[in-house]
C-alpha positions in Angstrom: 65.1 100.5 168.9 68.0 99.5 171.3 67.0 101.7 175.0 70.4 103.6 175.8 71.6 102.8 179.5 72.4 105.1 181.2 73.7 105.5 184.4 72.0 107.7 187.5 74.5 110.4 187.2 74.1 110.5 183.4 70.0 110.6 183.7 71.0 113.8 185.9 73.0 115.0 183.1 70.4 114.5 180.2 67.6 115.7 182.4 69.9 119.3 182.9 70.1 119.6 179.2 67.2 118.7 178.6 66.0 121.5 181.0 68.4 124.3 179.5 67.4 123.5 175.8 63.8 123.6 176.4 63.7 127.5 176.3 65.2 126.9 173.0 62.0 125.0 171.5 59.8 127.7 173.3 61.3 130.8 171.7 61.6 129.5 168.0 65.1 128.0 167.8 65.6 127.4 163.8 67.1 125.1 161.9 70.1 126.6 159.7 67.9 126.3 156.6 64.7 126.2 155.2 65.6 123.4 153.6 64.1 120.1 155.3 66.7 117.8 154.0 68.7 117.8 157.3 66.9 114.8 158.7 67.0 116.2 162.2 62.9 116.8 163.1 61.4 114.5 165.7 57.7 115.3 167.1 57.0 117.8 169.4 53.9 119.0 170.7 54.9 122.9 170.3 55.0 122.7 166.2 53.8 126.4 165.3 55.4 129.6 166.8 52.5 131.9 165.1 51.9 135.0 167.3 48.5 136.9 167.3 49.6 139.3 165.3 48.4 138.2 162.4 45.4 139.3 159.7 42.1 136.6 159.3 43.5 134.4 156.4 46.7 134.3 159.0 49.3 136.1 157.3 51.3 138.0 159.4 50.7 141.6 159.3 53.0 144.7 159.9 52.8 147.1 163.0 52.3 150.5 163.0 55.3 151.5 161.6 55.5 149.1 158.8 57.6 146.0 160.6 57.0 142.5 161.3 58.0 140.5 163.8 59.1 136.8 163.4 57.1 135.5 166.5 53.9 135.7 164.3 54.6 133.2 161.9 54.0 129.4 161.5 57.0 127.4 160.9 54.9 124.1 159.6 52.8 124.2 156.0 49.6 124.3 156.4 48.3 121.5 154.2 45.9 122.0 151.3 44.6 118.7 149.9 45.9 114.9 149.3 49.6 114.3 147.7 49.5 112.4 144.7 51.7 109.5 144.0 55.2 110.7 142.7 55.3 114.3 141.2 58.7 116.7 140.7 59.5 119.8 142.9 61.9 122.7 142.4 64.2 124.0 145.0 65.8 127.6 144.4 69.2 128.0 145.8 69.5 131.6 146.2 72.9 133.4 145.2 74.6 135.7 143.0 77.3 132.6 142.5 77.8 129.2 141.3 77.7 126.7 144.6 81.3 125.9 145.3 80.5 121.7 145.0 82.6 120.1 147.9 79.8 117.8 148.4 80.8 115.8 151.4 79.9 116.5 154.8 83.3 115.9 155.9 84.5 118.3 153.5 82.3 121.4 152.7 82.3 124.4 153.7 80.2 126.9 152.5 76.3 127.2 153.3 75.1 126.9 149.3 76.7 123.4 149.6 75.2 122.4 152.2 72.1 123.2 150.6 72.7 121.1 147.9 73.6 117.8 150.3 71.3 117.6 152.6 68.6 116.4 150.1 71.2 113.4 149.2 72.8 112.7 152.2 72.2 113.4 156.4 74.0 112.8 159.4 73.8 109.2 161.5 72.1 110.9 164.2 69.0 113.2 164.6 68.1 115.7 167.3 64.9 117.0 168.9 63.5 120.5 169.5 66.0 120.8 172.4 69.0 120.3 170.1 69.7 116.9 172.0 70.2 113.8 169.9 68.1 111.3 169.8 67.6 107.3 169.2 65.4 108.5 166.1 68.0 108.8 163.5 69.4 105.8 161.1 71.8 105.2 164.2 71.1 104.4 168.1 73.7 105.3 170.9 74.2 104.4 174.6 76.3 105.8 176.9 79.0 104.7 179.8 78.2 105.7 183.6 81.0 108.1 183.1 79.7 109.8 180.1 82.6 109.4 178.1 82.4 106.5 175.7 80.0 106.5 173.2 78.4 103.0 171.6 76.9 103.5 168.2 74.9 101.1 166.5 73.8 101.8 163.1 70.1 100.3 161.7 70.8 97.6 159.1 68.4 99.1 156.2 70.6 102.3 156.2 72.8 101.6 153.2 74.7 103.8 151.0 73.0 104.9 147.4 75.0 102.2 145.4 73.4 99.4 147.7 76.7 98.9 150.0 75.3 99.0 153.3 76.7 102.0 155.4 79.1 100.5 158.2 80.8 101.3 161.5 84.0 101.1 159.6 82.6 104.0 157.4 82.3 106.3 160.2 85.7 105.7 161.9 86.8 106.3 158.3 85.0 109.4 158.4 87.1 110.2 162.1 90.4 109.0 160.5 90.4 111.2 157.5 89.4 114.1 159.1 92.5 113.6 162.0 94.5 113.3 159.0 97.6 115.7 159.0 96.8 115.6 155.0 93.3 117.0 155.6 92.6 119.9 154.4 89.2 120.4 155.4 88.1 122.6 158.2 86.2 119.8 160.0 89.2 118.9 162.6 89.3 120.7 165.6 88.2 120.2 169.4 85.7 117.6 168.8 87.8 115.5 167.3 90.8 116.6 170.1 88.9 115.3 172.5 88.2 112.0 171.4 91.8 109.6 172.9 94.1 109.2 170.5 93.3 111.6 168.1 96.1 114.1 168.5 98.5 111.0 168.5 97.6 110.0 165.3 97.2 113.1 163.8 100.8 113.9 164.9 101.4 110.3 163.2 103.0 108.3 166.6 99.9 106.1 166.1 98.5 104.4 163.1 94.8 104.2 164.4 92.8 106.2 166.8 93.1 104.0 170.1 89.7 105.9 171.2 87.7 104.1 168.2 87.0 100.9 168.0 84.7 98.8 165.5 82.8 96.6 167.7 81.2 94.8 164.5 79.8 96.2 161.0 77.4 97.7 162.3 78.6 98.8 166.5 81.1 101.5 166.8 82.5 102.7 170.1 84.1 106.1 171.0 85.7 107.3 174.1 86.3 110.8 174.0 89.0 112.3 176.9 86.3 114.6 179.1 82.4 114.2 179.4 81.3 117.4 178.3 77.8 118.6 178.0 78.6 119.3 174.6 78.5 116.0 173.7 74.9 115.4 173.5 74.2 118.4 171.6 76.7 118.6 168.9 80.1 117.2 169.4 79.8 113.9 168.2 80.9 114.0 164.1 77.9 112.1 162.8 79.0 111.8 158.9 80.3 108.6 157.9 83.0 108.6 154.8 82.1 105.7 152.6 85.3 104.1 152.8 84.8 101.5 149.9 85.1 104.1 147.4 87.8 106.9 149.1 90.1 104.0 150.9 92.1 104.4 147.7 92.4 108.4 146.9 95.0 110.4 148.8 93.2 111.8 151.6 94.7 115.5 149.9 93.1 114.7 147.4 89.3 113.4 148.3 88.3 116.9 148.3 88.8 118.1 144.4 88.3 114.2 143.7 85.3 113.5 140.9 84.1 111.2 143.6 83.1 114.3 145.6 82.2 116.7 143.4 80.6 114.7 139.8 79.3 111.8 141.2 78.5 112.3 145.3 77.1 109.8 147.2 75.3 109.8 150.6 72.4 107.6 151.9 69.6 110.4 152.0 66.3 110.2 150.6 67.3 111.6 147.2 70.4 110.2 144.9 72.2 112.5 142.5 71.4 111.7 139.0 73.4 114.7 137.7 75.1 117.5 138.1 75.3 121.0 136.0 78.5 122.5 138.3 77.2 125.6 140.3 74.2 125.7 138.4 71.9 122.4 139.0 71.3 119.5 141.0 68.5 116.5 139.3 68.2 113.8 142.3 66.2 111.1 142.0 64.3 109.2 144.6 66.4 106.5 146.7 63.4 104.0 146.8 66.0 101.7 149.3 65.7 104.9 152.2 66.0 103.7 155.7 62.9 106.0 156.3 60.9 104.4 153.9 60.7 105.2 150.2 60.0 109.2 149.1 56.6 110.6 147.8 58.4 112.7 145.1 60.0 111.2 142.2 62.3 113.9 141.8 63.8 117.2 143.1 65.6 119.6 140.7 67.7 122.3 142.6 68.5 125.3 140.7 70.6 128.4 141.6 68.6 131.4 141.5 69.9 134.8 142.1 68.3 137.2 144.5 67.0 139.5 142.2 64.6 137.0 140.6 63.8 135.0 143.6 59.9 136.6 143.6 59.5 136.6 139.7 60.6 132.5 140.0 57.6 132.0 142.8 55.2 133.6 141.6 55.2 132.0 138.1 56.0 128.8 140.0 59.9 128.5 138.8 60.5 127.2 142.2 58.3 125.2 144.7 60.9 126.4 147.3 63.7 128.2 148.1 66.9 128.3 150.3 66.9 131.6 151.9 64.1 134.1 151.1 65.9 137.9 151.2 63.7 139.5 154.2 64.3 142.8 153.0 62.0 141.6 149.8 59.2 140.1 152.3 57.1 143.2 153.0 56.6 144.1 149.2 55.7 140.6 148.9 53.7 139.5 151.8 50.2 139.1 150.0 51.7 136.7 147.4 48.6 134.6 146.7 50.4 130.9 145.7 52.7 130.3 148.9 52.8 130.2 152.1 55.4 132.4 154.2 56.7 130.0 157.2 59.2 131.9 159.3 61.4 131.0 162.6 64.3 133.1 164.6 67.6 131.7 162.9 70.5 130.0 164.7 72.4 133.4 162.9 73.7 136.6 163.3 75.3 139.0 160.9 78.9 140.6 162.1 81.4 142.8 161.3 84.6 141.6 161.8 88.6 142.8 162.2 91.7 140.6 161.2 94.1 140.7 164.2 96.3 137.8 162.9 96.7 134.9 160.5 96.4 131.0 160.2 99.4 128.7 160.7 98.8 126.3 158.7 101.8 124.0 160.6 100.4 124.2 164.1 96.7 124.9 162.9 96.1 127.4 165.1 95.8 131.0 165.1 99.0 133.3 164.8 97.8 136.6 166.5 99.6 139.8 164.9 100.5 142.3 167.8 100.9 145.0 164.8 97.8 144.6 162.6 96.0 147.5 161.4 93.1 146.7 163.8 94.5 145.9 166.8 94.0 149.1 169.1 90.5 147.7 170.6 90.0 151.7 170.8 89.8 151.8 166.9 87.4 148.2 167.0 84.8 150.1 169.8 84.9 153.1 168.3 83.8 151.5 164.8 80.8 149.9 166.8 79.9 153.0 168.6 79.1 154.5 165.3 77.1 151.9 163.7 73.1 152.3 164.5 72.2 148.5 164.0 68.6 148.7 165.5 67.9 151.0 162.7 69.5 148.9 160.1 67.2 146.3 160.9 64.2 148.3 160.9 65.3 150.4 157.8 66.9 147.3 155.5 64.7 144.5 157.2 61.3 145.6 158.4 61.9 144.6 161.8 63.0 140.5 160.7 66.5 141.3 161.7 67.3 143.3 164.2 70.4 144.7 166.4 72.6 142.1 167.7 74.3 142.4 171.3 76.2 139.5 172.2 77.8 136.7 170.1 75.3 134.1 171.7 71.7 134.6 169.4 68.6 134.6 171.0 68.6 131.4 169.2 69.8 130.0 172.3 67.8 131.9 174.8 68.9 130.0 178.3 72.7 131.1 177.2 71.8 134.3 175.6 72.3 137.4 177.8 69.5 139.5 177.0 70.8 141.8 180.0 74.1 142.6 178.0 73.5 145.9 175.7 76.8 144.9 173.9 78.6 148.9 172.7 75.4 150.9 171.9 75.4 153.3 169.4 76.6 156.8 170.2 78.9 158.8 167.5 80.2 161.2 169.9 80.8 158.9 172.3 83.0 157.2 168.8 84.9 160.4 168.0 85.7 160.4 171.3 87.2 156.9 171.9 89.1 158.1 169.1 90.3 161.4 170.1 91.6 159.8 173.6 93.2 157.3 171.6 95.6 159.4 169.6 93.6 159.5 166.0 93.6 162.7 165.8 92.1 164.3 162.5 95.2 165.2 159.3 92.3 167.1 157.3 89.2 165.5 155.9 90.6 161.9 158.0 92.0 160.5 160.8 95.5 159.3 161.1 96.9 156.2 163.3 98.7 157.3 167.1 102.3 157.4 165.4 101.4 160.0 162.8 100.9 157.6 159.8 97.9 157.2 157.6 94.9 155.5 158.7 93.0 153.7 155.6 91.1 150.4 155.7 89.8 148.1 153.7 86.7 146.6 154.4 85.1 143.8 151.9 81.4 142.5 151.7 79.4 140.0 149.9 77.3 140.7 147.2 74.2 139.4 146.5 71.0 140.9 146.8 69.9 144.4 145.9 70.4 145.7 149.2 74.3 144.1 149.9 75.6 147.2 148.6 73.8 149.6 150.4 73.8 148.5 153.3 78.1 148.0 153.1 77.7 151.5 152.5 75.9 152.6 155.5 78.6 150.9 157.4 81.2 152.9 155.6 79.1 156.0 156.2 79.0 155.5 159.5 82.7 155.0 160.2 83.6 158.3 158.0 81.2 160.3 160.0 83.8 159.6 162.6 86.7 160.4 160.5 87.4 156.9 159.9 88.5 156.8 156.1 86.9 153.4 154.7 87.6 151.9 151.0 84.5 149.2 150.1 85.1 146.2 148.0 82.0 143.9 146.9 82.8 140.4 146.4 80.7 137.6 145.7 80.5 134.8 147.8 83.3 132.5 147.2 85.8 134.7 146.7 85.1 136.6 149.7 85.9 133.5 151.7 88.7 132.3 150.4 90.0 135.9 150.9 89.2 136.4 154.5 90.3 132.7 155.6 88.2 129.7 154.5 91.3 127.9 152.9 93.8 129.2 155.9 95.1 131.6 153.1 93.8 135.3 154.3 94.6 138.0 152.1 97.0 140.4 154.0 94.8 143.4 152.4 91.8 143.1 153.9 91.1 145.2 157.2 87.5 144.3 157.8 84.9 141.8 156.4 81.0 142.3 157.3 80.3 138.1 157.6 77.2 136.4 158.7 77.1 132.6 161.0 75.1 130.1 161.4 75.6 128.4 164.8 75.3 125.3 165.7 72.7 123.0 167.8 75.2 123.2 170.7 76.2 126.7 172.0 79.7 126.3 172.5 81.0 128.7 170.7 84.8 127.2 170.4 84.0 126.4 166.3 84.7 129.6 165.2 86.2 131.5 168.3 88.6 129.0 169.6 92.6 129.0 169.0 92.2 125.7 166.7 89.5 126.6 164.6 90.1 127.6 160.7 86.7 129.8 160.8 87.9 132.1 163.5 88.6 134.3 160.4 89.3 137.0 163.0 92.7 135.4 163.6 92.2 136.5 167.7 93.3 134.3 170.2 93.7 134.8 173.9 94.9 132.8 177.1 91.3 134.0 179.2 89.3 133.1 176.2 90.8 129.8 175.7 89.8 129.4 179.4 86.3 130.2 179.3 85.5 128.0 176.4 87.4 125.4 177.9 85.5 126.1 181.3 81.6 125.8 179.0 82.4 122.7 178.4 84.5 121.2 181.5 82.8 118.7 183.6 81.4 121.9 186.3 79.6 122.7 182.9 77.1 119.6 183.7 75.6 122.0 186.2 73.6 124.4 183.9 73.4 127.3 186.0 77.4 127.4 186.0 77.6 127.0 181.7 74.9 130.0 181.9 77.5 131.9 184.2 80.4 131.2 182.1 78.7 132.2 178.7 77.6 135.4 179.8 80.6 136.0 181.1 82.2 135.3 177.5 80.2 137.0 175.9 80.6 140.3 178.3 84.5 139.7 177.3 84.4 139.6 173.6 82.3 142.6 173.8 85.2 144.3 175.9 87.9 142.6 173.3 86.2 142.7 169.7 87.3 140.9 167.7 84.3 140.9 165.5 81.0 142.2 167.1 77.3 141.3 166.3 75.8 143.6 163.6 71.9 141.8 163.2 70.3 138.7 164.8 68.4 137.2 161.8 64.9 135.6 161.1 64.4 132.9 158.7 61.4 133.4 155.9 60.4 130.4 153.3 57.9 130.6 151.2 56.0 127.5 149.9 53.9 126.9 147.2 50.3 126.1 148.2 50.8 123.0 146.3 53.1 121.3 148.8 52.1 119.3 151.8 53.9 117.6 154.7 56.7 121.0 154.7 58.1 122.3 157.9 61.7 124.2 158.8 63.3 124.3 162.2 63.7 121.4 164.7 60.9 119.3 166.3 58.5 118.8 163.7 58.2 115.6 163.3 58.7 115.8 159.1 61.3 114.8 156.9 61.6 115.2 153.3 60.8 111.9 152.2 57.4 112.9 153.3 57.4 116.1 150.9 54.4 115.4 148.5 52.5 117.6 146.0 48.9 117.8 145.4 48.9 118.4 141.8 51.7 118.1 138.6 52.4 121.6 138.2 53.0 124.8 140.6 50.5 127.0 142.0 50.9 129.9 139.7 50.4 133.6 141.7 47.2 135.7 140.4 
């Protein structure tokens, strides 16, 4: 491994976030998924986050009232026997719809397909516990005294699945496609702004990106404009774009090309032999992996709809699953043939209001002064109503429970634990409204002006609890005299209609969403002026400054990021544009046959080291 060399000033800088992330590690920062195929666990002494609140055999066990609480499980598989050479697994991905099949990093958007790529494919660098990258991964990286250009080297056994070794020229491929003004993707945004030259060749003045260079087939350099602290904890783009297969397609059309969606290719521990579309996934072992070759022969990954998700684990239809409904845990806690692992997920649930639209020219947000939500009255008065604690206790059981801030605890050093976000009080509601002007026109209120007052609010389906718990929302807001029309949708539609594709449909008033953050805690990827997923369509001067401020060069100094975060996230509580409904735990369930198994960060497994101790499934008794 090639030591990185840093400068003294830089050593200051990775020592600070080293410092801030630790919290992280120590209060169960997850992984987005249960599934281990992101690539990104390196050892760590802290591997278990059981609490002691737990029956003999370990399980853990409800309180007094009947709830759990995430802090007493394990998040690493407790390991039952020897693997045996080779053997076949089954991954459920749970949802009530086909997986949308954009499978290409640089390309997807949706969490079911990123399910289904990271067992094929992963990103060029790994992180640890503390969300900082490492040396670890299938590349290296060293960094200038000023902390602004980047020098990757890739290892030379990291080859794509056809054999074609994977190359620096790959990932400035990867960097050029995605600056593209043909993209359409939601990749490009402020990472890739702040590399030089980016914005100059996406405008097209400039036919390469002057801050990339290819050193050699195997060295690529970067210089990005500002240091940020960022930039060790997210913002580089890690996905290489094998260029010796999409040099050739329009880059419009890579992402509804066969080569993305039929016959995907990546450099994982897994290759796709086939593909049912939406339904299944058959990958075979890559025997060539950079890691070393996989205990399993095969993975098949099938679609599984919430409903059924206990009935496939207990006859041992899956091995594993994608995202185990909480609400279904406490009927289901003493299931004899798996093992429940469970951490606090980089998530939170929301409810949010469309205040504009998406140009798609200038790719950025296009705020409408006279949307249907814009009086911030109508926005606080919607949260005042809502009781979120017991949502989570009366839905969840106490595994989700009522989100304050934007920032999830997740991320305890920038969380604000402090901030109570709008608690819930319905007269205090009626009477944000009633100062506001909606006064009551018989069973309803009506807007300031006189004119009627109905909203539309769509939700995702999904499990047997989606709808009613949309309706308690509803119920909520017409206890207030807020008139409220409910549409279910299921999951791809429901983001294509609220903004995934830039298109938003001009009837919806509200969407209850749910997102997984990422390893760094800058927010700007889904509340910044640039970025497709700020379905929201809000945009401000002061909030462009104080996510340009959290990751300026003061920002090195952690104690000012803290300041400026809290600070955010005490102003989108005064704004809201969407606001926090539940922070969210993580549950998977593992058949007892399954060794080496662990979600979260900092474990020091990888799913080339998934093994089974016998041919078929624990079955339950």
């Amino acid at each position: 491994m090639k030591k990185s060399s840093w400068s003294r000033s830089w050593q200051v800088v990775l020592m600070l976030t080293l410092v801030l992330a630790l919290a992280a590690c120590s209060s169960n920062g997850g992984d987005k998924s249960a599934n281990p195929g992101t690539g990104n666990n390196t050892p760590s002494e802290n591997t278990s986050n059981q609490g002691e609140n737990s029956t003999d055999d370990g399980k853990p066990k409800a309180d007094a009232d009947g709830n759990f609480n995430i802090a007493d499980f394990s998040n690493v598989k407790t390991n039952r026997g020897e693997p045996i050479q080779g053997g076949s697994i089954t991954y459920g991905l749970v949802g009530d719809s086909p997986f949308e099949g954009t499978l290409n990093f640089n390309f997807y958007s949706g969490s079911p397909d990123a399910h289904v790529l990271e067992w094929f494919d992963e990103g060029l660098l790994t992180w640890d516990a503390n969300y900082v990258y490492t040396n670890d991964g299938a590349a290296t990286y060293e960094v200038s005294e000023d902390g602004r250009t980047f020098t990757f080297t890739i290892r030379d056994n990291v080859n794509w699945h056809d054999g074609v070794p994977v190359t620096a020229e790959d990932w400035e491929f990867a960097h050029e496609v995605i600056s593209h003004p043909d993209y359409n993707g939601p990749r490009y945004g402020s990472d890739f702004t702040n590399i030089e030259g980016v914005v100059e060749y996406h405008e097209g003045k400039a036919d390469k990106i002057s801050g990339i260079k290819v050193l050699n087939d195997k060295q690529l350099q970067i210089t990005y404009i500002n240091s940020t602290p960022s930039l060790l904890t997210g913002g580089v783009w890690t996905y290489p774009l094998a260029k010796h297969i999409f040099k050739d397609i329009p880059v419009a059309d890579i992402a509804a090309s066969p080569q993305v969606r039929q016959n995907p290719i990546g450099f994982g521990p897994f290759k796709v032999e086939s593909i049912v579309p939406g339904e299944s996934v058959v990958y075979k072992k890559n025997t060539d992996y950079w890691r070393g070759e996989p205990l399993l022969d095969e993975v098949i990954l099938k679609v599984i709809p919430a409903t059924t998700v206990v009935q496939e684990l207990k006859s041992g239809g899956v091995d594993l699953v994608s995202d185990f409904p909480v609400d279904q845990y406490p009927d289901n806690a003493d299931m004899s043939n798996v093992e429940f692992l469970g951490i606090i997920d980089r998530a939170y649930s929301y409810i949010g209001f469309k205040l504009g639209t998406w140009d798609a020219a200038k790719k950025e947000i296009a705020m409408n002064p006279n949307a249907k939500m814009a009086d911030v009255n109508l926005r606080k008065a919607m949260w005042q109503a809502v009781d979120n604690d017991q949502v989570g206790k009366k839905f969840y059981k106490g595994l989700r429970w009522g989100g304050t801030t934007l920032i999830p605890p997740s991320h305890p050093d920038f969380h604000d634990a402090s901030n109570p976000g709008v608690t819930f009080d319905l007269e205090a509601a009626k009477k944000t409204l009633d100062d506001a002007g909606y006064a009551y026109d018989g069973e309803y209120r009506k807007n300031p002006d006189g004119s009627p007052l109905e909203i539309n609010f769509v939700s995702m389906t999904g499990s047997d609890i989606a709808e009613p718990l949309a309706q308690y929302y509803v119920q909520s807001w017409a206890a207030i005299g807020l008139k409220v029309n409910l549409e279910m949708l299921e999951f791809n539609t429901f983001y294509t209609k609220v903004g995934s594709e830039g298109t938003d449909d001009p009837n919806v008033d509200v969407y209850m969403g749910a997102w997984t953050v990422g390893i760094d805690v800058d927010p700007t990827g889904l509340y910044g002026r640039d970025a497709l997923y700020n379905f929201p369509r809000w945009a401000s001067e002061e909030n462009d400054r104080l996510l340009a401020d959290g990751v300026s060069e003061k920002a090195f100094d952690v104690e000012y990021r803290k300041s400026v975060y809290k600070e955010w996230q005490q102003y989108m509580v005064e704004q809201i544009p969407v606001f926090p409904t539940l922070y969210r735990s993580l549950l998977s369930p593992v058949n007892e046959r399954i060794v080496n198994y662990a979600i979260g960060d900092g474990t020091g497994l990888y799913p080339h080291q998934i093994g089974v101790t016998q041919d078929k499934p624990v079955v339950a008794k």
